[in-house]
C-alpha positions in Angstrom: -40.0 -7.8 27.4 -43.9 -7.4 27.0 -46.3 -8.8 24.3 -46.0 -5.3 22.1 -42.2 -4.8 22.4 -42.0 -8.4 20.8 -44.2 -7.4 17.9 -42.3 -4.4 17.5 -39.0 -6.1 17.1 -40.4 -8.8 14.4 -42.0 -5.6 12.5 -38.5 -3.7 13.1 -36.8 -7.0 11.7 -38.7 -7.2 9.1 -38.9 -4.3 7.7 -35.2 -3.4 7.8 -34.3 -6.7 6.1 -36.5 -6.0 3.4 -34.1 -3.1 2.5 -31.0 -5.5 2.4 -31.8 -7.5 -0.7 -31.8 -3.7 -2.6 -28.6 -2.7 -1.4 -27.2 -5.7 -1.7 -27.7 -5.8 -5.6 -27.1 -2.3 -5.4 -23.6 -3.0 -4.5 -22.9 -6.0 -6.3 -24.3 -4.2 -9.6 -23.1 -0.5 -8.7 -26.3 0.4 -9.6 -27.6 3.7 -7.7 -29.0 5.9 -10.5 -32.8 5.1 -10.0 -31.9 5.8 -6.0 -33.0 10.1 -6.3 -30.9 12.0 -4.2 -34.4 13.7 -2.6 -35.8 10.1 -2.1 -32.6 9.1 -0.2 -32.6 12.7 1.9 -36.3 12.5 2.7 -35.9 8.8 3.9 -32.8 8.7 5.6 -34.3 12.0 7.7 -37.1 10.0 8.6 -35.2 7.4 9.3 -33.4 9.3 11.5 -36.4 11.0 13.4 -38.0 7.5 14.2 -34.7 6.7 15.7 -34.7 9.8 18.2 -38.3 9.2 18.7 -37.0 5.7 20.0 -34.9 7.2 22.3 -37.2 9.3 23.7 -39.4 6.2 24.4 -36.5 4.1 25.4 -37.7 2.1 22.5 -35.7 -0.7 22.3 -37.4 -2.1 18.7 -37.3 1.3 17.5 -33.8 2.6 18.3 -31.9 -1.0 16.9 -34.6 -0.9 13.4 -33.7 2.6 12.6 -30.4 2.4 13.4 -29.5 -0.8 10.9 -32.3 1.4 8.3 -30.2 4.6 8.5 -27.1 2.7 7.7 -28.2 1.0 5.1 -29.6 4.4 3.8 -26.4 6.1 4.3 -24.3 3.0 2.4 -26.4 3.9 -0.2 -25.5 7.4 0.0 -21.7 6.2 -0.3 -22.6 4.1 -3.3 -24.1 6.9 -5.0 -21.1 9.0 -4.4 -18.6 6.6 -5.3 -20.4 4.9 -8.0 -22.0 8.3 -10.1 
């Protein structure tokens, strides 16, 4: 692992566990309504994107952020469904 793969991995980690605390009250509160349905499609599609980028880099930071990011997006999803 090189200098830049490291500081990708701390950004990755830090900016998917940034998300966390927000889903996590989301859950616990089964409060979705101020999640937009066009905010969550527009950011789980980038989401997704970044991770194919990953792959085509055989980014390693890139592929695991975006992967945990997309899930959290798409538990959100759920919640907003099950929760409406």
């Amino acid at each position: 692992m090189n200098y830049f793969e490291l500081i990708g991995l701390i950004a990755g980690t830090l900016t998917t566990i940034s998300f966390i605390p927000q889903v996590h009250k989301s859950f616990k509160t089964k409060g979705v309504k101020d999640f937009s349905w066009l905010y969550l499609l527009i950011f789980g599609t980038g989401v997704f994107f970044w991770f194919i980028y990953g792959l085509s880099l055989n980014s390693i930071p890139i592929i695991l952020a975006n992967i945990v990011t997309f899930i959290l997006v798409l538990s959100l999803v759920f919640m907003k469904v099950k929760y409406k």
